[in-house]
C-alpha positions, 0 to 999 in steps of 0.5 A, spaced: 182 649 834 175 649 837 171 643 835 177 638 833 180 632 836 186 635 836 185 640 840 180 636 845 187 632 846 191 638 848 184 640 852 185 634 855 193 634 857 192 641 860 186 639 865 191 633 867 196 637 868 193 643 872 189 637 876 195 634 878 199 640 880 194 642 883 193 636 888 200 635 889 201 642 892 194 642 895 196 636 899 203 639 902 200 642 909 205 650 908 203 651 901 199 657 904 206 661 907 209 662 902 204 666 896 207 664 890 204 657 892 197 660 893 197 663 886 199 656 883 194 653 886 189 659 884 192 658 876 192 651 876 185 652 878 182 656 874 187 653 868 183 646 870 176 649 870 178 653 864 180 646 860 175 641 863 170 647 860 173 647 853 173 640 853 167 639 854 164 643 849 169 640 844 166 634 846 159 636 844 162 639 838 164 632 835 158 628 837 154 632 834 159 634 828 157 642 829 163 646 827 167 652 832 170 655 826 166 661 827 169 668 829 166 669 836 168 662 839 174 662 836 176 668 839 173 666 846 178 661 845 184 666 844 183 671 848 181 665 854 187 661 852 191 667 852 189 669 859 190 662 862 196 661 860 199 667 862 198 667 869 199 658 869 207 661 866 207 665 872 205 662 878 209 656 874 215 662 874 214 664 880 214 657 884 220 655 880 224 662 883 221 660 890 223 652 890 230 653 887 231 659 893 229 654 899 232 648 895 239 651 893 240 658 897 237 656 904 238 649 904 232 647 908 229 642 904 230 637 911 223 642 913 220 643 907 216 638 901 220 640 895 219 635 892 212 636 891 213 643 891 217 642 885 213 637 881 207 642 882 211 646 879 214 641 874 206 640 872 204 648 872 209 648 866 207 642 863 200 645 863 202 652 860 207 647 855 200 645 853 196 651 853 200 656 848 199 651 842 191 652 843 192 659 844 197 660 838 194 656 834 187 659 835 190 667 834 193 664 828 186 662 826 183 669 827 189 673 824 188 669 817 181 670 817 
């Protein structure tokens, strides 16, 4: 929900873990071959700019006791939540089908970082674990009205 502690703290859990995923895969040197990675790259991207945005403005919200509680923002919020999290589930899929194919069908893990492939994408599911609450809480809030 905009504007409340409870939703700042899962702001804050979904820009940890996008930033995290992010970085870990960001810091393997052949994420670039294989397109999947670059999407999770790009999602946990723009999930983290996404979240630190929203976090900020719950900040704001708090200080300054103002309620987001109306019909527009909580609707920005949905339909942004909405989006991220669908492509953060995707990328997060999409890599988790690419890491078990090098790990368990190709056995070359030897040549590969798929450890940092598979927390990258162990995050990318943590962010969007993080992200479906706001989404489905802020929808709730909007079919009630």
């Amino acid at each position: 929900m905009p504007g409340t502690a409870g939703g700042l703290a899962l702001r804050i859990c979904q820009f940890v873990s996008a930033v995290m995923g992010l970085c870990i895969m960001a810091t393997t040197s052949d994420f670039p071959s294989v397109t999947a990675f670059c999407y999770l790259v790009a999602a946990t991207g723009l999930q983290s700019v996404w979240s630190i945005s929203q976090a900020i403005i719950d900040i704001y919200a708090l200080l300054v006791r103002r309620s987001l509680q109306n019909y527009r923002v909580v609707s920005l919020f949905a339909i942004g939540d909405g989006i991220t999290s669908t492509l953060t589930f995707a990328a997060a899929c999409a890599s988790a089908g690419i890491t078990v194919l090098i790990d368990n069908d190709l056995n070359s893990c030897a040549h590969n970082h798929c450890l940092q492939f598979e927390t990258a994408t162990a995050m990318a599911f943590i962010s969007w674990f993080t992200t479906l609450p706001s989404f489905l809480l802020n929808f709730w809030s909007l079919a009630s009205r």
